[in-house]
C-alpha positions in Angstrom: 11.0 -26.4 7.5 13.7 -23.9 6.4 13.0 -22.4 3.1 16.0 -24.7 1.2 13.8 -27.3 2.3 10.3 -25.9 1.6 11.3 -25.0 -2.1 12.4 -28.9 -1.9 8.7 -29.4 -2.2 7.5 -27.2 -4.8 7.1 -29.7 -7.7 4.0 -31.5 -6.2 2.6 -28.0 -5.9 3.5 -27.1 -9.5 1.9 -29.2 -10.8 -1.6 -28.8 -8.2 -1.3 -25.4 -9.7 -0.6 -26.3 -13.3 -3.8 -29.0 -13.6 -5.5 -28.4 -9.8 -6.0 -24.4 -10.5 -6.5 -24.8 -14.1 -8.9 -26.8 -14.4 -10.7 -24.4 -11.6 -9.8 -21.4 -13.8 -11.9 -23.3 -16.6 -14.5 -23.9 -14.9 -15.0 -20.6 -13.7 -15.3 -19.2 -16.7 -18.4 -21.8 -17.5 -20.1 -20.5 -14.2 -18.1 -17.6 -13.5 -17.4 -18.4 -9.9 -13.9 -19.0 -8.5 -13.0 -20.7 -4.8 -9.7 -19.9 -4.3 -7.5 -21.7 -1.9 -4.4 -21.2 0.0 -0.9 -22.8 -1.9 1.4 -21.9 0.9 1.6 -19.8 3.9 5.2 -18.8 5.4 6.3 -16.3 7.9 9.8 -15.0 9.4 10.8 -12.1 12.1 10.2 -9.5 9.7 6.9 -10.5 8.9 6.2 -11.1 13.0 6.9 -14.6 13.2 5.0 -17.5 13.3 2.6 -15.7 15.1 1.5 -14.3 12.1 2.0 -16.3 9.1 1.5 -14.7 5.8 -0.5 -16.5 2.6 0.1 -17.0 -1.0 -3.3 -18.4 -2.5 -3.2 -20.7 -5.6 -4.7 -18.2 -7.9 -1.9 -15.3 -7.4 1.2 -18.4 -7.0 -0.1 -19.5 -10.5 -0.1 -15.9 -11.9 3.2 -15.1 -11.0 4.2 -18.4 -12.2 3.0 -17.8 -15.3 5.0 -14.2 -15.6 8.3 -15.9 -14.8 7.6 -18.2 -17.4 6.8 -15.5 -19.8 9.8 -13.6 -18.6 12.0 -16.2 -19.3 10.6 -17.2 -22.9 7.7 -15.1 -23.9 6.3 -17.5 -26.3 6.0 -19.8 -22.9 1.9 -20.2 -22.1 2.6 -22.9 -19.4 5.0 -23.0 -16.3 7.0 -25.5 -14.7 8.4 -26.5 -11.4 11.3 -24.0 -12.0 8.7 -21.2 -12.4 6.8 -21.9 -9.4 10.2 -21.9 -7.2 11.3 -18.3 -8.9 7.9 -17.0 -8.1 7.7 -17.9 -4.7 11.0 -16.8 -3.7 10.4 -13.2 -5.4 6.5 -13.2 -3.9 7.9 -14.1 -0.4 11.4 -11.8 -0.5 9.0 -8.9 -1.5 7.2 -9.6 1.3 10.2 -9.7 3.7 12.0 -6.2 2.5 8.4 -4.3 2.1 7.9 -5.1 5.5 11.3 -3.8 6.9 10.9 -0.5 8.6 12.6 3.1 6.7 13.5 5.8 8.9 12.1 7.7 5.9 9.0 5.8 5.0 8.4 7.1 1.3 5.5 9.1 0.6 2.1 7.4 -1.7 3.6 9.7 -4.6 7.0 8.3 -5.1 5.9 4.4 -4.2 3.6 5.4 -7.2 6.0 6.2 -9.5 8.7 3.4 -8.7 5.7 1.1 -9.0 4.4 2.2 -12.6 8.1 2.3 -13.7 8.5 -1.9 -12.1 5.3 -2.7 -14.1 6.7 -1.1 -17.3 9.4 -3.1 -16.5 7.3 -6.4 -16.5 5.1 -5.6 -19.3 8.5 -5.0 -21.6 9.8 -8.4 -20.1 7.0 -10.2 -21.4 5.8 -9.0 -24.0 3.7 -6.4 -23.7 0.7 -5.1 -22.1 -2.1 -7.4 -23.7 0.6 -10.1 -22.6 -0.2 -9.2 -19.0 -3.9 -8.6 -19.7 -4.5 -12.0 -21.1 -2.2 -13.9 -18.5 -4.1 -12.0 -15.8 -7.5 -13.1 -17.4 -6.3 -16.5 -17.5 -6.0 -16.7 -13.7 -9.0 -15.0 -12.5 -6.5 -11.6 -11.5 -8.3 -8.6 -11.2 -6.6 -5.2 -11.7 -6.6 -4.1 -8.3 -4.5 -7.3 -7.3 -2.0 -6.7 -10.0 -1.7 -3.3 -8.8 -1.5 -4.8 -5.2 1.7 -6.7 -6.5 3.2 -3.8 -8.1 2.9 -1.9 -4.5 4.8 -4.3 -2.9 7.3 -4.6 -5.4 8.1 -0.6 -5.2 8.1 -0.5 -1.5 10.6 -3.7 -1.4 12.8 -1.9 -4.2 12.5 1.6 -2.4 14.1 -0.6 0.8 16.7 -2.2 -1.2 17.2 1.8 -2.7 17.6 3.4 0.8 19.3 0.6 2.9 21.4 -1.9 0.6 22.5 -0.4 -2.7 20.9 2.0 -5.0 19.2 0.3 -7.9 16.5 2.8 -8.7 18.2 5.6 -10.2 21.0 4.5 -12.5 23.3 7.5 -14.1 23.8 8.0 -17.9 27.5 6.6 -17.7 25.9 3.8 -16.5 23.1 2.9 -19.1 25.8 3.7 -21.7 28.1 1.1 -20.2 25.1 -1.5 -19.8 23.9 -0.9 -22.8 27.5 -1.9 -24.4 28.3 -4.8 -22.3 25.7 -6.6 -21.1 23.3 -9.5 -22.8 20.6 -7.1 -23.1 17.2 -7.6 -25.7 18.2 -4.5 -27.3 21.1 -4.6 -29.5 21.1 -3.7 -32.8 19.1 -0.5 -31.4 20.5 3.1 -31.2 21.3 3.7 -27.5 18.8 7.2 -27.6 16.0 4.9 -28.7 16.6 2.1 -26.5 17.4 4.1 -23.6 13.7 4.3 -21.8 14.1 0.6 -22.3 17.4 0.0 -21.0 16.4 1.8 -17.9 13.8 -0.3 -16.8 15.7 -3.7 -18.1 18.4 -2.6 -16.0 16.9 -1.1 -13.0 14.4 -4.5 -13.2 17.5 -6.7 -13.3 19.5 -5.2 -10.6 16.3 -5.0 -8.5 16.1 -9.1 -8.8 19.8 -9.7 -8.2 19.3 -7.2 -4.6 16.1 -9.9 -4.2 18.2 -12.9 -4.6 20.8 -12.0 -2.8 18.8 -10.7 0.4 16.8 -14.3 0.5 20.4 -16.4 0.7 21.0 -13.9 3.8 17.7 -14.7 4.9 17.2 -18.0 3.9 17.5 -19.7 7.6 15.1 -17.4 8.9 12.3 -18.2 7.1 9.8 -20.3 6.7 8.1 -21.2 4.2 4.9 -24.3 4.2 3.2 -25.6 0.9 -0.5 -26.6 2.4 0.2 -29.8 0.8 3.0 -30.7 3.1 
């Protein structure tokens, strides 16, 4: 199954994760134990091949759902089959390009930084930090996992930095231009007060067009296999 086609079967699994996973997310919090279980596994020459598939559980698929959602509307509290799709093609892409070797690997300090600057990114996009506290609560995601998602996010970006096209970093010219043209949440802002903001909206969007565009290279070498299928 080539990942066109895998995504093909998403809806069934949106909605196992929208009533399957949430009805296990209320129960835990009656009893306050959680059996998660695997939504999808896929694998693809950069991950090793299907010698070693890789595994996206129900809990985390649902999570990152739910931040799509919120990224798109942030008044959103449930996602759809649209969500699921966006999530797993950014979980698995981020997969793919953390996993591609640098001839520089980057050191624990600068993975660090890129990957507090991505979450500020995330926390602006939807909404805020309590946003991401209570979305996180909701399915059963610890701190540690969030910052486990935040890791891979930097390394994939510091990839797509060093080997495709800088995305990291953008100049003042830049932001300035951005900040003029562009659909962005902050008009009616003065540029010097919106510019921390601007930063991370831009650096987050070009980081997700780089994603987007590296999976339709990519697309018929991976694999990708709902455990419902």
């Amino acid at each position: 199954m080539t990942a066109r086609g895998a995504f093909g079967a998403l809806a069934p699994l949106a909605l196992v994760l929208a009533l399957g996973w949430g009805g296990a997310a209320k129960s835990a919090r009656a009893d306050e134990q959680l059996v998660d279980q695997v939504a999808l596994r896929f694998y693809a020459p950069e991950t090793g091949g299907a010698a070693r598939p890789r595994f996206v559980s129900q809990r985390i698929l649902s999570f990152e759902a739910r931040l799509e959602a919120r990224a798109e509307d942030s008044t959103l509290d449930a996602f759809q089959e649209r969500h699921v799709r966006a999530a797993t093609e950014r979980h698995v892409t981020e997969e793919l390009l953390a996993s591609l070797p640098l001839e520089r690997p980057p050191d624990e300090a600068e993975t660090a930084r890129v990957a507090v600057e991505l979450r500020g990114a995330l926390v602006q996009r939807i909404g805020g930090a309590d946003a991401l506290a209570a979305i996180a609560r909701r399915d059963g995601i610890e701190e540690g996992e969030i910052g486990v998602m935040m890791a891979r996010r930097a390394r994939a970006a510091l990839y797509v930095e060093r080997e495709i096209s800088p995305i990291l970093y953008p100049t003042e010219e830049q932001l300035r231009e951005v900040f003029r043209t562009a659909p962005h949440p902050f008009r009616g802002q003065k540029f010097d007060d919106a510019r921390p903001l601007i930063a991370r909206w831009f650096v987050d969007e070009r980081l997700r067009g780089a994603e987007a565009a590296f999976l339709q290279s990519a697309r018929t070498r991976v694999k990708i296999v709902p455990t419902h299928a």
